[in-house]
C-alpha positions in Angstrom: 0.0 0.0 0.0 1.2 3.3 -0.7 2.0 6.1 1.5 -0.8 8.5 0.6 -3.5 5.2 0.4 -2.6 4.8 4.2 -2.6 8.4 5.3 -6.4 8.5 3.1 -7.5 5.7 5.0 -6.6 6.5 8.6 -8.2 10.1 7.5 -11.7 8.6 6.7 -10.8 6.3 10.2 -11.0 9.6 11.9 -13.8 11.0 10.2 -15.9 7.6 10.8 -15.0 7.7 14.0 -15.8 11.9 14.1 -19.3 11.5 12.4 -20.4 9.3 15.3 -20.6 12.0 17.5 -23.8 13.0 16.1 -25.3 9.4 16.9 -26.0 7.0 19.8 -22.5 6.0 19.3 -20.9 9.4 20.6 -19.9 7.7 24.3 -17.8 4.8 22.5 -16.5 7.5 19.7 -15.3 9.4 22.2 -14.4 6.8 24.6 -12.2 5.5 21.4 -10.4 8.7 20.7 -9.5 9.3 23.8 -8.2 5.8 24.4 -6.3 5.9 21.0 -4.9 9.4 22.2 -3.8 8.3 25.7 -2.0 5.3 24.1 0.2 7.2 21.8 1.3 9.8 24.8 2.1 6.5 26.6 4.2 5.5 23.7 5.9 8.5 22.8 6.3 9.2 26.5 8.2 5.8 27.4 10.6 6.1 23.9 11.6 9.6 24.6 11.8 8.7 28.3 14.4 5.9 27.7 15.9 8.2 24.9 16.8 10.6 27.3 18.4 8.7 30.4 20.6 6.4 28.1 24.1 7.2 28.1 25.3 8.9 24.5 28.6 8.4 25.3 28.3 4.2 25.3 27.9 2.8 21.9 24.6 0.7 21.8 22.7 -1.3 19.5 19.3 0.5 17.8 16.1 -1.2 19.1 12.7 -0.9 17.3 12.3 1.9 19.8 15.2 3.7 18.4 14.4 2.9 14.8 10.6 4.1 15.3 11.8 7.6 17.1 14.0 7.9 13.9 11.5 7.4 11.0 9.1 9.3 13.0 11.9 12.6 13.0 12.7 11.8 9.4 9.1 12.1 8.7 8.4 15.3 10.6 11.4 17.2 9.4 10.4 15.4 5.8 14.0 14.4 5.3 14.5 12.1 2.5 17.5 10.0 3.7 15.2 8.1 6.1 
């Protein structure tokens, strides 16, 4: 799948899950959103967590947390040698 298939598909996700608001679903929508919200803090929180106590001065071997931190800064500064 291609990069702008997946970012068009977890856009109409959120808009699904947006449009419920305005039906008897709007407790689960919300309680969804928040839950899918929290988790990612939790995430992000944890990996920049570890990030910062580790020792730079060691070498180490990259973990998935340390290759996911890395694709997600390549992405945000949209830098094309990621």
């Amino acid at each position: 799948m291609s990069r702008s298939a997946g970012a068009w598909i977890l856009a109409l996700v959120i808009l699904l899950l947006l449009s419920l608001s305005a039906t008897s679903y709007s407790q689960t929508a919300n309680f969804l959103l928040i839950a899918a919200r929290v988790a990612l803090l939790v995430v992000l929180s944890v990996l920049i967590v570890k990030e910062k106590f580790r020792p730079h001065d060691s070498p180490h071997r990259a973990d998935a947390g340390d290759r996911l931190l890395t694709k997600w800064r390549h992405w945000f500064y949209d830098d094309k040698h990621g």
